[in-house]
Structures are given as C-alpha cells and as structure tokens.
N, C-alpha and C positions, 0 to 999 in steps of 0.2 A: 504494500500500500504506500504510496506516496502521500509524503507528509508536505504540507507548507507552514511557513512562519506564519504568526501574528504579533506585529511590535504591542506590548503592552506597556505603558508608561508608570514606575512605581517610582513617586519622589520624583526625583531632578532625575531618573535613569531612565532609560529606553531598553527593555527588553523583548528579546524575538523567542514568543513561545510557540510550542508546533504546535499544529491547527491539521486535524488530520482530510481528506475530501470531505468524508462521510459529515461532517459538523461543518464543513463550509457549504457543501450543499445543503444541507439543514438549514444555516443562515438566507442563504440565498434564496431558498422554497418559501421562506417562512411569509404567510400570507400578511398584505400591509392592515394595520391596524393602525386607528385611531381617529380623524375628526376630520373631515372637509367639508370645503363650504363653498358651493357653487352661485353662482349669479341667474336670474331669471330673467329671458330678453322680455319685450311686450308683446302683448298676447299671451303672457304665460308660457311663451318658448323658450327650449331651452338652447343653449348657443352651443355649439358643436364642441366646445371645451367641456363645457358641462358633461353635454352625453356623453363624453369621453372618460369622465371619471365616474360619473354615476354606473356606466357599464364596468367601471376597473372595482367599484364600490361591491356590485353583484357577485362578478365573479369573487373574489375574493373574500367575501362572508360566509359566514358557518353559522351564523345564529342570529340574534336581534337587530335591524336595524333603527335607527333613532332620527328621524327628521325633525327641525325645529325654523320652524320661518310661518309667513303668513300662511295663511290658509292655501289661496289658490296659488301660490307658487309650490306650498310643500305636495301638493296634490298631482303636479306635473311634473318634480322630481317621484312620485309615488309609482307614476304609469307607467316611467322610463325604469325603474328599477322592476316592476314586476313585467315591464315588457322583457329586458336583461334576464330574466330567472329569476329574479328573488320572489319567496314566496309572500302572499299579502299579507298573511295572517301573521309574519316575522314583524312587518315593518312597525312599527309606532311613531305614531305623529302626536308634537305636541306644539301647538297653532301658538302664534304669536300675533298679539294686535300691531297693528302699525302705532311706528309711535310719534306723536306731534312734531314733526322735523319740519320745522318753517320749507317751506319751495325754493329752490336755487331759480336765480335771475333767468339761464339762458332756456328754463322749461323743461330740461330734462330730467326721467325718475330719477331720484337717488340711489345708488347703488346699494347703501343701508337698507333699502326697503326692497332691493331684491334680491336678496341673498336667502338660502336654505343652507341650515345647520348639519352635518352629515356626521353620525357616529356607529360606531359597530364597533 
C-alpha cells in the first residue's frame, strides 16, 4: 500500500505524518456538509448558480434538509431539490417574514430579501 504524507503543524514545527490512500480517499469521498445560501432571481427563479448547488445540496445528503428564507422563495428552492432526488418529507422549511428594509434608490430587490438558508 502506498502511503503519503500529511504536514501537521504542532507549535512553531511542521510535521509530515503518513496518510495512508485508504483515509485520503475517505477525506476526499466524505460528503460536503454544512450551510449555503442561495439567491432567488424574480419570479421566484432560480439563477443557474443556484440550481447548481441546490442539485450539489441533493446529491450529497443523507438525511434532513433545512430551508430558511421567505416563503415563496424557500418553496422554489423546495421543487428544485425534490426535482434533484431529495425526498419531501426530509426537507423542513422554516419561513421567514421579510423584514422592513427601506427600498434602494435604483428599484432593485435587495439581495437580503432573496436569499434561502441551506443546511443539512
């Protein structure tokens, strides 16, 4: 079996401990966890960035996911991920009101008010 280093850092030293394949593919397999947060175009579409991670979101879960944004934006991050495979009954949404944010001069939505929360 072919081993490779991993430098580990203890104090002011740099050490190269072996790292055998089998635990660096392990690292490398290990599915992404943790929080993103997508943008909702108008009309409640999503922008091709979006469906990119919300599809990376699907594959990559194994149990709960957790939406947190307005309503009808979390609703079309909802269809895209059960469009992806995930199943509905994993997903959980927890709706957020829009919140008093004065209007910017040139007319456009505020980005704060289209964003959906993404955890797993």
């Amino acid at each position: 079996m072919f081993k490779f280093s991993k430098p580990v850092a203890i104090g002011a030293a740099l050490v190269i401990a072996p790292l055998s394949i089998a635990a660096a593919q392990e690292i490398a397999s290990a599915p992404p966890r943790g929080d993103y947060m997508v943008f909702v175009g108008d009309g409640n579409t999503l922008t091709p960035a979006a469906v990119d991670t919300v599809r990376a979101v699907a594959d990559a879960n194994q149990g709960t996911v957790r939406l947190k944004g307005q309503a009808s934006q979390v609703q079309a991050v909802r269809a895209e991920l059960v469009n992806a495979g995930t199943a509905a009954s994993s997903i959980v949404i927890e709706p957020v009101r829009p919140a008093p944010l004065p209007r910017v001069a040139d007319g456009l939505p505020d980005p704060a008010e289209r964003r959906v929360e993404i955890s797993f």
